[in-house]
Backbone as a chain_set.jsonl record, in Angstrom:
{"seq": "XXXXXXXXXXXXXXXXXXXXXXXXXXXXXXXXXXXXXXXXXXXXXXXXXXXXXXXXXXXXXXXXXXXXXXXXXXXXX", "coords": {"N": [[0.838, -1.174, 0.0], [0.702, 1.783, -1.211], [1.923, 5.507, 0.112], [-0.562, 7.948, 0.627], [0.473, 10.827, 0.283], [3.05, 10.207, -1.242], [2.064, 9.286, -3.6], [0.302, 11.565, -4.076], [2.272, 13.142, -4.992], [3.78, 11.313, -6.618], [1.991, 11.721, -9.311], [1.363, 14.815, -9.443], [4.47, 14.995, -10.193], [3.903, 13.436, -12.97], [2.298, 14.451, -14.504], [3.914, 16.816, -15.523], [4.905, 18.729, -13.41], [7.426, 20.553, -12.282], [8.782, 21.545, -9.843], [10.931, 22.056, -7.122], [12.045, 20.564, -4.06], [12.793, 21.658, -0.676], [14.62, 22.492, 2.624], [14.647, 24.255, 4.601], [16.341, 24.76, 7.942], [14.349, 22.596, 8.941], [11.865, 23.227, 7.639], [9.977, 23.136, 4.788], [10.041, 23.775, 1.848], [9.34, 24.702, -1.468], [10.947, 25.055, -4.889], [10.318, 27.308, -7.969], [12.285, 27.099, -10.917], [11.341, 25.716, -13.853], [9.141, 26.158, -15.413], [5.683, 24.803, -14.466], [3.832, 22.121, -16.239], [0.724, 23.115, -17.845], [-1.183, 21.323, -16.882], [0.18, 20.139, -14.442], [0.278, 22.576, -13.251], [-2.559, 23.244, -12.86], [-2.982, 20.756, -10.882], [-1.176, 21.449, -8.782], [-2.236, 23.713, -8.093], [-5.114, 22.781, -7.113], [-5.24, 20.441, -5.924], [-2.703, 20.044, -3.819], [-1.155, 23.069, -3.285], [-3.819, 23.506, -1.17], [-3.778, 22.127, 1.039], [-3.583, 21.695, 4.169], [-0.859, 22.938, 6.103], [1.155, 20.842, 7.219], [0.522, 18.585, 5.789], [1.363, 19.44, 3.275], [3.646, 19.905, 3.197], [4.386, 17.507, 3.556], [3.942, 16.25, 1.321], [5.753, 17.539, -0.445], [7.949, 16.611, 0.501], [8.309, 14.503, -0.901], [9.275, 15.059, -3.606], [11.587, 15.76, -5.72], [14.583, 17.201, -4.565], [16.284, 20.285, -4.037], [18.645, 19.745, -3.64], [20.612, 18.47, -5.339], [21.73, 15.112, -5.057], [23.953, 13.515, -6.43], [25.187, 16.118, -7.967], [27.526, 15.878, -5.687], [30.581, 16.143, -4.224], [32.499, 13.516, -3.813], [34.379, 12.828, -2.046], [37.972, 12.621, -1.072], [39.517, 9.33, -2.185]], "CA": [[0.0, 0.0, 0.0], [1.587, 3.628, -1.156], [1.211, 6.469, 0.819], [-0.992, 9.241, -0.158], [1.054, 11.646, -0.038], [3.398, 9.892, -2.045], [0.715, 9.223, -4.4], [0.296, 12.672, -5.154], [3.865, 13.963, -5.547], [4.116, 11.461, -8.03], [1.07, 12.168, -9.885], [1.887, 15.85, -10.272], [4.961, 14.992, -11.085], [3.512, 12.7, -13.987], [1.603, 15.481, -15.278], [5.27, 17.223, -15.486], [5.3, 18.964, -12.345], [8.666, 20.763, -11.934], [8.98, 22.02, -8.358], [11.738, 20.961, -6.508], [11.863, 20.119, -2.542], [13.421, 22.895, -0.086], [13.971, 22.035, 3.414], [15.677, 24.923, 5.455], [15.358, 24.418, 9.851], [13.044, 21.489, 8.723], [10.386, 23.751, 7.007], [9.368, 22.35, 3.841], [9.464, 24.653, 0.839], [9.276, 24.314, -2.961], [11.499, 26.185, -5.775], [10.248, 26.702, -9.322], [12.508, 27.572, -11.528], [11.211, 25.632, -14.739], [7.674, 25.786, -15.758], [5.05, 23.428, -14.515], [2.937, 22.052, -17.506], [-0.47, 23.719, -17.444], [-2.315, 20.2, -15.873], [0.344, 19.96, -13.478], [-0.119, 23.808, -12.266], [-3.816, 23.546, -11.936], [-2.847, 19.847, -9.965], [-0.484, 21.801, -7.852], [-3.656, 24.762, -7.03], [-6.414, 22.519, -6.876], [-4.723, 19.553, -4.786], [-1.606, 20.383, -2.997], [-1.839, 24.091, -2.032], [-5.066, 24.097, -0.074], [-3.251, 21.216, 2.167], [-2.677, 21.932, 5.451], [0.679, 22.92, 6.279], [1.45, 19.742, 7.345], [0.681, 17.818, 4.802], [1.816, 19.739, 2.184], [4.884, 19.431, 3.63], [4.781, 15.773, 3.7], [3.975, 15.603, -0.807], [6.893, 17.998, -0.524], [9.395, 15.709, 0.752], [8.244, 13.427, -1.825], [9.366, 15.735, -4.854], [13.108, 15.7, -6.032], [15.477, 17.89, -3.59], [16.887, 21.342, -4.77], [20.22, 19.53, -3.956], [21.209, 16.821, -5.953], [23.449, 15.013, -4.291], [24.763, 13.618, -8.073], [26.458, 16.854, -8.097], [27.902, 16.666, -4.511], [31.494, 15.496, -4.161], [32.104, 12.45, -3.182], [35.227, 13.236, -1.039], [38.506, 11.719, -1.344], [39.662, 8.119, -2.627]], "C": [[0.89, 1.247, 0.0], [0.682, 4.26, 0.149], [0.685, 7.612, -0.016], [-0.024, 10.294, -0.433], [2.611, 11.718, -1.232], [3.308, 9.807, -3.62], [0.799, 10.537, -5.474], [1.13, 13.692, -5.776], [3.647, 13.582, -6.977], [3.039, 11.733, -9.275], [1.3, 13.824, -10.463], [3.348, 15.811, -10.973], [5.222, 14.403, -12.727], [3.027, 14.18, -14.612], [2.129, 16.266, -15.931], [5.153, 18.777, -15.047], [6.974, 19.258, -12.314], [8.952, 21.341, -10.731], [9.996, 20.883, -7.784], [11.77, 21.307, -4.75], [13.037, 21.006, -2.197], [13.433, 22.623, 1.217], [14.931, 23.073, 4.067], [14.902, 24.879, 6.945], [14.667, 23.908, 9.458], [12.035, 21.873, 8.383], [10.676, 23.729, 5.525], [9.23, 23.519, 2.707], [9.5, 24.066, -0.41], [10.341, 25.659, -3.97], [10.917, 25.838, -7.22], [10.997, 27.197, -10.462], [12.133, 27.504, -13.196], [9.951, 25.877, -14.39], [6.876, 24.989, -15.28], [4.176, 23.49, -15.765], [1.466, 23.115, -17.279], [-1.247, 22.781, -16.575], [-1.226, 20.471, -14.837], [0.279, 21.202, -12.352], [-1.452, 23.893, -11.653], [-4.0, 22.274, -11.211], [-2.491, 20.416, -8.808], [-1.83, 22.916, -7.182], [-4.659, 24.368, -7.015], [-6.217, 21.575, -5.618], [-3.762, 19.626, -3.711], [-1.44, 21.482, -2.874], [-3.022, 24.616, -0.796], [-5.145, 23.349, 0.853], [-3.189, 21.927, 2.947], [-1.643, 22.243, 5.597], [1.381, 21.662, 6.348], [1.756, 18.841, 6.72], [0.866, 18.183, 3.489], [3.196, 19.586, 2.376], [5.716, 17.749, 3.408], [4.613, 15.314, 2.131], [5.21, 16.66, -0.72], [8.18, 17.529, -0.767], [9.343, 14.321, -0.255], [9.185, 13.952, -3.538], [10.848, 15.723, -4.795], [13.349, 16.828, -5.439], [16.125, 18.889, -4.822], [18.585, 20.86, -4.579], [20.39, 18.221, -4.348], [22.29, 16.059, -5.513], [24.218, 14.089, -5.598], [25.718, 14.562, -7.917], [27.543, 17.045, -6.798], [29.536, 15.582, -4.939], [32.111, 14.298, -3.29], [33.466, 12.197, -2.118], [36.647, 12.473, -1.914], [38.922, 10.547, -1.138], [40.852, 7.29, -2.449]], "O": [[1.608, 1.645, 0.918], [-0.332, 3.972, 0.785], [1.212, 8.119, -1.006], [0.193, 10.539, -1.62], [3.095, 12.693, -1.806], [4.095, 10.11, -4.517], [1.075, 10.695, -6.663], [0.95, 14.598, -6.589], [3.462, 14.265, -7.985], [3.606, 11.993, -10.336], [1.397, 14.075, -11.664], [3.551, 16.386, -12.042], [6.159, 14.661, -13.483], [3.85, 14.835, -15.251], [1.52, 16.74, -16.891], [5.234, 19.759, -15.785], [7.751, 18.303, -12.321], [10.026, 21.877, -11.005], [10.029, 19.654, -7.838], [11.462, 22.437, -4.372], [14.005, 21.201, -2.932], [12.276, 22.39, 1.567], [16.111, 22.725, 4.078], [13.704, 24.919, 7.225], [13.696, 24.659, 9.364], [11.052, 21.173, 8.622], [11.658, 24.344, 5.111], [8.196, 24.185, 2.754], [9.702, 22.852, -0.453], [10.383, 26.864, -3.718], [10.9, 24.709, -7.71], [10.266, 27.871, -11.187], [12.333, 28.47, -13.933], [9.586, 25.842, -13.215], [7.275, 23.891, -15.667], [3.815, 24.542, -16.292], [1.48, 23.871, -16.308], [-1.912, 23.224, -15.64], [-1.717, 21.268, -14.037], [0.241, 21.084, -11.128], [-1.715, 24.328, -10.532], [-5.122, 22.235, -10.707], [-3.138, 20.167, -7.791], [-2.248, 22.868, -6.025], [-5.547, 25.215, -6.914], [-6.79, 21.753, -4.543], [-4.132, 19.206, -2.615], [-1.534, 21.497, -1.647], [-3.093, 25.541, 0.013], [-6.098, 23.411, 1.63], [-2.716, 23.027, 2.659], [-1.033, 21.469, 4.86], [2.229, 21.434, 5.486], [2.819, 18.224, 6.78], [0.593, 17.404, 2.576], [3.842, 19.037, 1.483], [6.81, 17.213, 3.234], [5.047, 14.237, 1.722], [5.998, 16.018, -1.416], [9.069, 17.741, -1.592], [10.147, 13.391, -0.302], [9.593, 13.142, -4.37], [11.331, 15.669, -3.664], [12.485, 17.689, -5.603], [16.391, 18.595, -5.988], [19.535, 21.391, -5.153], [20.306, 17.156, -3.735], [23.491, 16.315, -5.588], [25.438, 14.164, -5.455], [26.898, 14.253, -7.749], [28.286, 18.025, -6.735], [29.576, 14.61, -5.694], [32.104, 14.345, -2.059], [33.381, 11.213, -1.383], [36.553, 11.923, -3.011], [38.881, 10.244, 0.054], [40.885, 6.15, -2.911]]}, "num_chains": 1, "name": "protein.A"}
């Protein structure tokens, strides 16, 4: 059994949802720098802004991280 909130990350991000996950002092934000499609913008203001704090927070942490750790260095070898 998924979790909802899971659920509907990936769902907007099916729709192609570009927001990426922000977590500064453990509060939960979003950055957009590309576009979301048009379905996945009126996904994002029909379903996931009129969340709760809480649980917007929680499809948040579902969405790909503003830091990739791909680009992070992987120390030395």
């Amino acid at each position: 059994m998924q979790n909802h909130a899971k659920q509907t990350a990936d769902e907007y991000r099916h729709l192609g949802g570009r927001r990426l996950a922000a977590f500064d002092d453990n509060k939960a934000s979003v950055r957009a720098w590309d576009k979301d499609t048009p379905e996945a913008e009126r996904f994002w203001q029909t379903k996931i802004a009129p969340l709760p704090e809480r649980e917007r927070a929680e499809v948040q942490s579902y969405l790909p991280s503003i830091v990739d750790e791909a680009d992070e260095p992987r120390g030395k070898q």
